[in-house]
One Martini backbone bead per residue (centre of mass of N, CA, C, O) as a GRO file, in nm:
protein
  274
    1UNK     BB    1   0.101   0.038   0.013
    2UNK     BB    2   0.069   0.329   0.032
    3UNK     BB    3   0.186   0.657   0.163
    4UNK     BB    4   0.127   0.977   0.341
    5UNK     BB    5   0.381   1.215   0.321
    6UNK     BB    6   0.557   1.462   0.422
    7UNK     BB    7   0.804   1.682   0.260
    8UNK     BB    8   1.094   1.790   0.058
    9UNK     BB    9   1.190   1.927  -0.218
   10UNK     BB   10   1.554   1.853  -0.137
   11UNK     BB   11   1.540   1.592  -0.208
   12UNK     BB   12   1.703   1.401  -0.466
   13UNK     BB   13   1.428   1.243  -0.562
   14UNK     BB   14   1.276   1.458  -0.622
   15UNK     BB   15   1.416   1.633  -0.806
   16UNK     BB   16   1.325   1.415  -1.030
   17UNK     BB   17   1.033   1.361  -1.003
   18UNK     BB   18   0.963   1.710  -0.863
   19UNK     BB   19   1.126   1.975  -1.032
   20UNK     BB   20   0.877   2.225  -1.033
   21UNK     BB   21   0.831   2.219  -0.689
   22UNK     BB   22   0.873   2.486  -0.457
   23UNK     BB   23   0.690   2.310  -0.239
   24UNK     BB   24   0.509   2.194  -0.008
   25UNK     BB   25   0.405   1.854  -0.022
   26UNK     BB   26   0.205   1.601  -0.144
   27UNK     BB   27   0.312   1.242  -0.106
   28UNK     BB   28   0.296   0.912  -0.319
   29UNK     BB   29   0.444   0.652  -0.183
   30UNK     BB   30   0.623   0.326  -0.165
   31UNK     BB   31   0.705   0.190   0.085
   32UNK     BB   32   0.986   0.093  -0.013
   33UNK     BB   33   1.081   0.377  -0.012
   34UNK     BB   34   1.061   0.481   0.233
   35UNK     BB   35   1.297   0.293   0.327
   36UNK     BB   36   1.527   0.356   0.189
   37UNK     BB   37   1.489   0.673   0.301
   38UNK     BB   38   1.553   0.575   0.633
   39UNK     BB   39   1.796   0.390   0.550
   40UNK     BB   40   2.117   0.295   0.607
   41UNK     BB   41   2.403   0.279   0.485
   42UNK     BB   42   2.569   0.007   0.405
   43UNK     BB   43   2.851  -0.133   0.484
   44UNK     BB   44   3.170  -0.177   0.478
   45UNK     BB   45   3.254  -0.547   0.400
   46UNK     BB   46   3.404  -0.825   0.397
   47UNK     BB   47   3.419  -1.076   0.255
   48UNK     BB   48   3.410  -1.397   0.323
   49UNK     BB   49   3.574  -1.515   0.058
   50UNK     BB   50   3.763  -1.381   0.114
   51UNK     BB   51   3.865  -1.426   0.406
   52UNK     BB   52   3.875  -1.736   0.337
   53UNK     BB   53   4.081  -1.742   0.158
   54UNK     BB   54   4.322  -1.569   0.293
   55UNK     BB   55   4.330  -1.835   0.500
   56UNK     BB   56   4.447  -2.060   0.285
   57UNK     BB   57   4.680  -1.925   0.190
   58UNK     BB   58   4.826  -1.902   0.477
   59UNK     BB   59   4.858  -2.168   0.516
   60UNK     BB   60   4.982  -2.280   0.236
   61UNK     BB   61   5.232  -2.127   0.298
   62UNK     BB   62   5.306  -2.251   0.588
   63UNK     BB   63   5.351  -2.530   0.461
   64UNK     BB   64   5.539  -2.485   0.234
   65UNK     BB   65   5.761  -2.364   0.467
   66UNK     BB   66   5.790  -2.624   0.612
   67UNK     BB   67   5.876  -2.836   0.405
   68UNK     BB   68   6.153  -2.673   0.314
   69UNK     BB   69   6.252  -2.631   0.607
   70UNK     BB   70   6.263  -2.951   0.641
   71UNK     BB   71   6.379  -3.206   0.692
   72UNK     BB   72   6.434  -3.445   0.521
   73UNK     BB   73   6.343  -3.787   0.450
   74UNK     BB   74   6.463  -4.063   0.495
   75UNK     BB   75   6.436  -4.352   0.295
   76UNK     BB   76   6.594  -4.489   0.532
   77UNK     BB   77   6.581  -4.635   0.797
   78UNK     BB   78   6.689  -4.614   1.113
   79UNK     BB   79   6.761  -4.973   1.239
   80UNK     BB   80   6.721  -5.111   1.003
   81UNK     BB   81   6.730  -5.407   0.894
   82UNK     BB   82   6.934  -5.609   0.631
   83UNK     BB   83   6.889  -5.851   0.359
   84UNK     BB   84   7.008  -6.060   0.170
   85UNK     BB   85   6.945  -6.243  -0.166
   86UNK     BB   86   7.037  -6.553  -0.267
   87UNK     BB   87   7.054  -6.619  -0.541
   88UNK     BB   88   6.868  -6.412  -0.721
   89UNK     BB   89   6.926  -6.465  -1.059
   90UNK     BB   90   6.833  -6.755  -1.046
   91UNK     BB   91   6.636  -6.967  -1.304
   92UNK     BB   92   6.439  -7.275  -1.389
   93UNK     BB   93   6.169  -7.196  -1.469
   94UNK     BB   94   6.187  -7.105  -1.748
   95UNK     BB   95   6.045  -7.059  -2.065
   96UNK     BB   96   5.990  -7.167  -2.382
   97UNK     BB   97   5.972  -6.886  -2.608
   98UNK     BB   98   5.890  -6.762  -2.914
   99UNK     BB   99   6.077  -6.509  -3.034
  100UNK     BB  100   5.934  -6.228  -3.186
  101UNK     BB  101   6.258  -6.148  -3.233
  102UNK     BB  102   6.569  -6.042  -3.371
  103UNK     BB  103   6.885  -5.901  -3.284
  104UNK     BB  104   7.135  -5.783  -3.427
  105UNK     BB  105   7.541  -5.793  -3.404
  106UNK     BB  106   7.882  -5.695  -3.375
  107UNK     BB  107   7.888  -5.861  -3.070
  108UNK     BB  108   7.906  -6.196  -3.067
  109UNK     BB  109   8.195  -6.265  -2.926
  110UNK     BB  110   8.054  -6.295  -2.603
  111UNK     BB  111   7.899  -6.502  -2.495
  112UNK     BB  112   7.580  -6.430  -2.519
  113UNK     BB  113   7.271  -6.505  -2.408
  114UNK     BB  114   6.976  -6.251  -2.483
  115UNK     BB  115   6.660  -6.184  -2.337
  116UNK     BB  116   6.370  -6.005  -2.360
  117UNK     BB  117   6.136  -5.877  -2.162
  118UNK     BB  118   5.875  -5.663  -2.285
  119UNK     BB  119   5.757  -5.318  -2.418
  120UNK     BB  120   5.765  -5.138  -2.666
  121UNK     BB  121   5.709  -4.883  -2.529
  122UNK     BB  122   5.862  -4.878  -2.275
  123UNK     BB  123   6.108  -4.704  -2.185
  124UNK     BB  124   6.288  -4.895  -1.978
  125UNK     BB  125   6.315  -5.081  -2.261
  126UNK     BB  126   6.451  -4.854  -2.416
  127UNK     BB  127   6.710  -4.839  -2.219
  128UNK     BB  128   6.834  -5.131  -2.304
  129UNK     BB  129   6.809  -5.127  -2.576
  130UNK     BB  130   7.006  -4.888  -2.674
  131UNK     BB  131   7.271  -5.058  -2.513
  132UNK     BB  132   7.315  -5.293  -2.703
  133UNK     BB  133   7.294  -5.113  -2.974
  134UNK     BB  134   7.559  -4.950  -2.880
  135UNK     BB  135   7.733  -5.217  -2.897
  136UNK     BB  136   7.603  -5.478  -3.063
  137UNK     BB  137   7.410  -5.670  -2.943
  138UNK     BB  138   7.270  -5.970  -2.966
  139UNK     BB  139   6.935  -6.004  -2.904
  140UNK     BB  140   6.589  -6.121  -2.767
  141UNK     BB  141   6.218  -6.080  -2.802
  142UNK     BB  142   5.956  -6.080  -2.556
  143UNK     BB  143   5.625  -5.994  -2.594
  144UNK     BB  144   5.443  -5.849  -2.318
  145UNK     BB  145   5.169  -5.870  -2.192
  146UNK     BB  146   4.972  -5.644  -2.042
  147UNK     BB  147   4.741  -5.791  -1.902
  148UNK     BB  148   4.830  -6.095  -1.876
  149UNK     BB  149   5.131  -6.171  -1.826
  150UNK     BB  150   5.241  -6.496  -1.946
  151UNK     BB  151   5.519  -6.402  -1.999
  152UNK     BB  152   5.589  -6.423  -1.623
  153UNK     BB  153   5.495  -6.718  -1.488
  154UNK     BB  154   5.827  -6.764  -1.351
  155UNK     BB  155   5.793  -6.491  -1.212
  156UNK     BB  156   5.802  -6.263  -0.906
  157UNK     BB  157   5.858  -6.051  -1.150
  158UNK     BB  158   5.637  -5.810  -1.289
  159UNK     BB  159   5.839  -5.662  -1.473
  160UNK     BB  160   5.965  -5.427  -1.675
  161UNK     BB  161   6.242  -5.503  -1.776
  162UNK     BB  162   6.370  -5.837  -1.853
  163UNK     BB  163   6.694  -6.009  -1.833
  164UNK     BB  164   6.811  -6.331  -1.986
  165UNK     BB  165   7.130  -6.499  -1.921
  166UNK     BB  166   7.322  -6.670  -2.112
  167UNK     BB  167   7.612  -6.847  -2.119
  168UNK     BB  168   7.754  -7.072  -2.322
  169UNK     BB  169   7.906  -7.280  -2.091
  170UNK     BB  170   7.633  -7.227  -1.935
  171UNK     BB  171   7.327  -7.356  -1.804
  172UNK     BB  172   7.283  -7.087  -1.659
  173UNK     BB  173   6.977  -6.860  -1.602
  174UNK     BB  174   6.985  -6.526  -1.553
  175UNK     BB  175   6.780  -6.291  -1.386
  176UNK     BB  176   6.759  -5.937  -1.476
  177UNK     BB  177   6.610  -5.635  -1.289
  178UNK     BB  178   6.610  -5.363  -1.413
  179UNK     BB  179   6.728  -5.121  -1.632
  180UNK     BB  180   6.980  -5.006  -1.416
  181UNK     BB  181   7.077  -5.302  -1.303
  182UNK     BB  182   7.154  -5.411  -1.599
  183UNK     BB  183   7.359  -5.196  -1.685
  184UNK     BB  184   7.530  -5.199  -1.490
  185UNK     BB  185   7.614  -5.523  -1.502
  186UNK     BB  186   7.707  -5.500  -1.817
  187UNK     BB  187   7.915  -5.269  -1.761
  188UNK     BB  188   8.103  -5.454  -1.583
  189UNK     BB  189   8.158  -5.689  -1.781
  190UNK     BB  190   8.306  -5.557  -1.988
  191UNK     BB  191   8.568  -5.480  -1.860
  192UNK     BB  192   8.561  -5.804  -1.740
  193UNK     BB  193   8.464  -6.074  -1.926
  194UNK     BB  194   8.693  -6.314  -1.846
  195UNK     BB  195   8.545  -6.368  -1.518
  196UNK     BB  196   8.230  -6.311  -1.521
  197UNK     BB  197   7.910  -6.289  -1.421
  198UNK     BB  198   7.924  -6.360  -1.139
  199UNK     BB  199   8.143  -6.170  -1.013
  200UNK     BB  200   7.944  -5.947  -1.064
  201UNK     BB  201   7.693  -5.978  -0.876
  202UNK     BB  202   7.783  -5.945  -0.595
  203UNK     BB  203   7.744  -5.608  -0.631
  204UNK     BB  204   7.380  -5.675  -0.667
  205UNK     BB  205   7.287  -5.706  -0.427
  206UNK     BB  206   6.987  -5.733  -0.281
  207UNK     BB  207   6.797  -5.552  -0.048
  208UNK     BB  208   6.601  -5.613   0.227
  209UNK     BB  209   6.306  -5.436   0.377
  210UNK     BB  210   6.131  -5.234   0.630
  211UNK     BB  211   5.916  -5.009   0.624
  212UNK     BB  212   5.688  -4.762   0.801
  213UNK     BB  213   5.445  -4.999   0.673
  214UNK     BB  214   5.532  -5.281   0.677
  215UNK     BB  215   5.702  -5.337   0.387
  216UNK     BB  216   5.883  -5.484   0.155
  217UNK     BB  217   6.193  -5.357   0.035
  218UNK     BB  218   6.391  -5.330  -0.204
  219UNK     BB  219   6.756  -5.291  -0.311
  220UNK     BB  220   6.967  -5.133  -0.493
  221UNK     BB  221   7.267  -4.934  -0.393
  222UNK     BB  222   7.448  -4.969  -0.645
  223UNK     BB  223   7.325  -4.912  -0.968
  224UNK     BB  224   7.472  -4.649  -1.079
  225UNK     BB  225   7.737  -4.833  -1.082
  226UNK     BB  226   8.047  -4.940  -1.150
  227UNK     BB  227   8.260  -5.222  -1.160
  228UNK     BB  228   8.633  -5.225  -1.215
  229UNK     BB  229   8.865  -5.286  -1.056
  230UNK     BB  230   9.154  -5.268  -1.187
  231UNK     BB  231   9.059  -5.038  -1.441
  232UNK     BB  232   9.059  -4.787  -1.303
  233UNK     BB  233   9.029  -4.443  -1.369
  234UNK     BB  234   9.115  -4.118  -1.293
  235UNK     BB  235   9.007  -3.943  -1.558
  236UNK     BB  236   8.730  -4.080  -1.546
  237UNK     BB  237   8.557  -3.941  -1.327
  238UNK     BB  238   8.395  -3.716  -1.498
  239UNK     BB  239   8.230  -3.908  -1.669
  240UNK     BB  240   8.078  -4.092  -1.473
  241UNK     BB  241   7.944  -3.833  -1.277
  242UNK     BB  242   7.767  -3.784  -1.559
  243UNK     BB  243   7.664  -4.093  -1.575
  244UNK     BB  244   7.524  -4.087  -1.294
  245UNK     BB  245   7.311  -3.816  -1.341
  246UNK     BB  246   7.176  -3.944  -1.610
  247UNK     BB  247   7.039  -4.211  -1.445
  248UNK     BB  248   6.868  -4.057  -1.246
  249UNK     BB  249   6.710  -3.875  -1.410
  250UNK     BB  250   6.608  -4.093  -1.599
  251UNK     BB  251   6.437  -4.239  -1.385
  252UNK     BB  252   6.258  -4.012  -1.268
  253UNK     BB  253   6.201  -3.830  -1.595
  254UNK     BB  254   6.090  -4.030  -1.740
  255UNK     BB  255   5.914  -4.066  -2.047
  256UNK     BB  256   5.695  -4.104  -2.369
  257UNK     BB  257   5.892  -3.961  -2.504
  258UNK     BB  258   6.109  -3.916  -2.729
  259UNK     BB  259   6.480  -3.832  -2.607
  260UNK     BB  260   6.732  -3.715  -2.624
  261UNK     BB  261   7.078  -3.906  -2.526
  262UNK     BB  262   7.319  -3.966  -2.360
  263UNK     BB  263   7.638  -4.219  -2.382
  264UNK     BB  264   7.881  -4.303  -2.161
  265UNK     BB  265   8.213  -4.454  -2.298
  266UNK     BB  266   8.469  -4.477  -2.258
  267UNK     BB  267   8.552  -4.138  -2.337
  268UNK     BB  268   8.259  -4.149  -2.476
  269UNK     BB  269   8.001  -4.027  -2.686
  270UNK     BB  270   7.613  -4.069  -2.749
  271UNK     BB  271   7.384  -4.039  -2.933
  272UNK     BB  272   7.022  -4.135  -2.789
  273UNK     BB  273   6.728  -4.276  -2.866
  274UNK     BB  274   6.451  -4.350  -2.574
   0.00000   0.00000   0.00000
């Protein structure tokens, strides 16, 4: 309903209204307009939204400043026990399989027969393939099912890439597990190959230990080294340091994009696409 009070024609919405009457007059307006020219304008106050937000980023620093300046958190627990594991590498369980293709290479004279079982697309698969064809190691290929791994039924170790080595004078055939164990184990043996490879294995015992969530973990501590044995060369330092600097950012950074690598061997550099 109107409402009729007197006003003053001097009020700034009246001289909108009523601009040519220049004494008091009645007017008739609706209560809502009453209310609005009696009622105290709002004042300004800070949005929830703003003041929520606020209080997020500040917490969000706060943390973000907590983890950056603690201490990082040891991989290994102290005072865990590490438990070594025996004969890790042979299996007499292997199943003949006929390989998917054959790679050769001229550096067959090295009496070693090696077969890979792998996924084409896998990176890690893919620097292991990298390593043999850089020295021109001749191996087989075996594609594992990726939904069904039925061609890793001998092995307790489902992940690829796998290589069985088996020497020609040797029946037996060894496992060998993880990409940079594999280079690494192989890059150890080729500079001392008339010794064996049982000698090289000794270096790459893997270490079983229970983490804190009671899981039992695996680890072999010196993978990225090779180990030379009287070979070693003290020029050749700088270059091993940036060999395993490479090939540690390799493990953590690979992706499925194919991206040019060095790979340093003896004194030498190659780029190699992996």
């Amino acid at each position: 309903m109107a409402s009729r009070f007197r006003i003053i024609k001097t009020h700034p919405i009246f001289n909108f209204l009523i601009p040519n009457v220049k004494q008091k007059c009645t007017v008739y307006l609706p209560q809502r307009l009453i209310n609005s020219a009696y009622s105290a304008p709002p004042k300004r106050e800070f949005s929830r939204k703003l003041i929520f937000g606020a209080t997020a980023g500040a917490i969000g620093i706060g943390l973000g400043l907590y983890s950056y300046l603690s201490p990082p958190k040891s991989k290994y627990l102290a005072g865990i026990p590490l438990t070594e594991k025996a004969d890790f590498t042979r299996n007499d369980n292997i199943m003949d399989i006929k390989p998917s293709r054959e790679v050769s290479g001229p550096a067959s004279a090295l009496g070693l027969d090696l077969t890979l079982y792998q996924y084409q697309t896998c990176p890690f698969c893919c620097k292991v393939r990298a390593f043999l064809e850089f020295y021109g190691i001749p191996y087989k290929v075996i594609e594992v099912n990726p939904v069904m791994r039925q061609q890793l039924k001998f092995s307790k170790y489902k992940k690829v890439p796998i290589l069985i080595v088996q020497e020609k004078e040797s029946p037996k055939k060894q496992q060998l597990n993880d990409s940079t164990v594999i280079i690494s184990i192989l890059g150890s043996l080729f500079l001392d190959l008339p010794s064996g490879l049982d000698s090289v294995l000794k270096y790459y015992v893997p270490m079983t230990y229970k983490n804190e969530d009671g899981k039992e973990v695996e680890e072999v501590m010196n993978k990225y080294f090779l180990m030379f044995g009287d070979n070693y060369e003290k020029n050749a330092e700088t270059y091993l340091k940036k060999e395993r600097q490479w090939r540690k950012s390799n493990s953590y950074v690979l992706c499925w994009e194919k991206t040019e690598k060095k790979v340093f061997s003896k004194g030498r550099c190659a780029t190699v696409i992996i």
